[in-house]
N, C-alpha and C positions, 0 to 999 in steps of 0.2 A: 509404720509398723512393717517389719519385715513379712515378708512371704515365702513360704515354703508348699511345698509337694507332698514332705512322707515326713508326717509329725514322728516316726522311729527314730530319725536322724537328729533328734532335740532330746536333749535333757534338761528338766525344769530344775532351777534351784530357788525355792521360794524362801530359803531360809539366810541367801550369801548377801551379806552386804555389799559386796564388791559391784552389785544392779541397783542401790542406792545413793552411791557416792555421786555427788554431783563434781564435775572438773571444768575450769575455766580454761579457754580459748590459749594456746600457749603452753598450756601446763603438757608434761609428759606422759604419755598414754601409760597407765599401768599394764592391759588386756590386749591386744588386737582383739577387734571385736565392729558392731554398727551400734553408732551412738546414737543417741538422739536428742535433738536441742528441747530441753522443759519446755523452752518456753515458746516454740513455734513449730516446733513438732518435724521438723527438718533435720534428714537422718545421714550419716556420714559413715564412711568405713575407717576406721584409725588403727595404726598400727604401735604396736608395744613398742616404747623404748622413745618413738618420735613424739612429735609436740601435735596436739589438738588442732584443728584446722582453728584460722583465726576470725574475729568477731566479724569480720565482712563474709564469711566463706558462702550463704548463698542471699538470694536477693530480699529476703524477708528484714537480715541484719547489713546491710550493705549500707557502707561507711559514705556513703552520698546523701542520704538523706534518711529523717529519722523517724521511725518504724515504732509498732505499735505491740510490738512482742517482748519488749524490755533485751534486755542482757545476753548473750547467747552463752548459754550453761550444759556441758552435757553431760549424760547417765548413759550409763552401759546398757546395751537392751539383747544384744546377743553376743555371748565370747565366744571366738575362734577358739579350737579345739587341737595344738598341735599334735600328730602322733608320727614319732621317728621309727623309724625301724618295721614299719607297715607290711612289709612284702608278704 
């Protein structure tokens, strides 16, 4: 679970499906945003546009030997927020 300082700085969306969607290992990040794998809880930062970290990315799902958290799946748990023109 991510950690923060100054809950101000979060906006809850309890209604976006876009913190439901599950995305496989490979697939193209819709969000920059920290993901979080369902199924061991092992959380990642991914970027819009690039591909998912892949099914070995840490040692829970690591392609040497096999693991007891099934599939590495991830769900969006926090979206980066761009804003241009901030000054």
């Amino acid at each position: 679970m991510p950690n923060y300082k100054d809950p101000s700085v979060f906006n809850q969306r309890i209604n976006d499906g876009n913190f439901d969607t599950i995305h496989l290992p490979g697939q193209i990040t819709p969000f920059s945003g920290i993901y979080k794998c369902v199924n061991c809880g092992f959380e990642v930062v991914s970027e819009s546009g690039k591909p998912f970290p892949p099914q070995f990315s840490c040692a829970n799902h690591s392609h040497r030997w096999p693991n007891q958290y099934g599939q590495v799946r991830w769900r969006l748990v926090a979206a980066a927020i761009h804003i241009l023109n901030n000054a």
